[in-house]
C-alpha positions as CSV (number, residue, x, y, z in Angstrom):
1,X,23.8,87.6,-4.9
2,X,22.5,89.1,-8.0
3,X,20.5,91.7,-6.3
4,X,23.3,92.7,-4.4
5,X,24.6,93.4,-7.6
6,X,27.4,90.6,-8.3
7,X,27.7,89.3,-11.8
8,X,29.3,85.9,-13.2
9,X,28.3,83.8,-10.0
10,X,29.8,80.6,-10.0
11,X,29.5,77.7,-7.8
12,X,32.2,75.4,-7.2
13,X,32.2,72.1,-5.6
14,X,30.6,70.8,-2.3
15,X,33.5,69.8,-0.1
16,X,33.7,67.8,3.9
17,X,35.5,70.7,5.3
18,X,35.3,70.0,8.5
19,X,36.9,66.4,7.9
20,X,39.6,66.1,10.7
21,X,38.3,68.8,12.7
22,X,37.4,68.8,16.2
23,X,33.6,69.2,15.2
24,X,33.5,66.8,12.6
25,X,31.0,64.8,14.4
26,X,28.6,67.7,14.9
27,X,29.3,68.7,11.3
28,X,28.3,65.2,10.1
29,X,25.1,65.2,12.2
30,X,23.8,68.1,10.8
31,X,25.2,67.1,6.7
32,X,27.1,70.4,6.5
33,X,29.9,70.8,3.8
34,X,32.0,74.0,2.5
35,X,31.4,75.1,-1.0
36,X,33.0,78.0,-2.3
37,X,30.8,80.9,-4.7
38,X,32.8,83.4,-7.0
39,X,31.3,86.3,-8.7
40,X,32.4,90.0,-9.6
41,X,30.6,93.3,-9.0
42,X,31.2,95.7,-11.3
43,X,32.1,99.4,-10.5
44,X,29.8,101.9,-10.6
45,X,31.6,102.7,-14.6
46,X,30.4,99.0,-15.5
C-alpha cells in the first residue's frame, strides 16, 4: 500500500464475515475472515 503511495495504514480487526452466510461452510474450510485496512493518500500538494 505504501508504494502506491497511501500513508497512515491501519489495520483493524480480523472478523468471521461470512458467519450466517450461504458460504459459510466454504469460508470456514478455507479459514477466511474480513479485516478492514484504512489509510490516506495525500494529494499531489502533500
Amino acid at each position: 500500500m505504501e508504494q502506491a503511495g497511501f500513508r497512515d495504514i491501519r489495520w483493524g480487526t480480523r472478523v468471521d464475515v461470512f458467519s450466517g452466510s450461504a458460504h459459510e461452510s466454504d469460508a470456514k474450510d478455507f479459514g477466511t475472515l474480513g479485516i478492514t485496512i484504512g489509510g490516506r493518500k495525500p494529494t499531489q500538494r502533500g
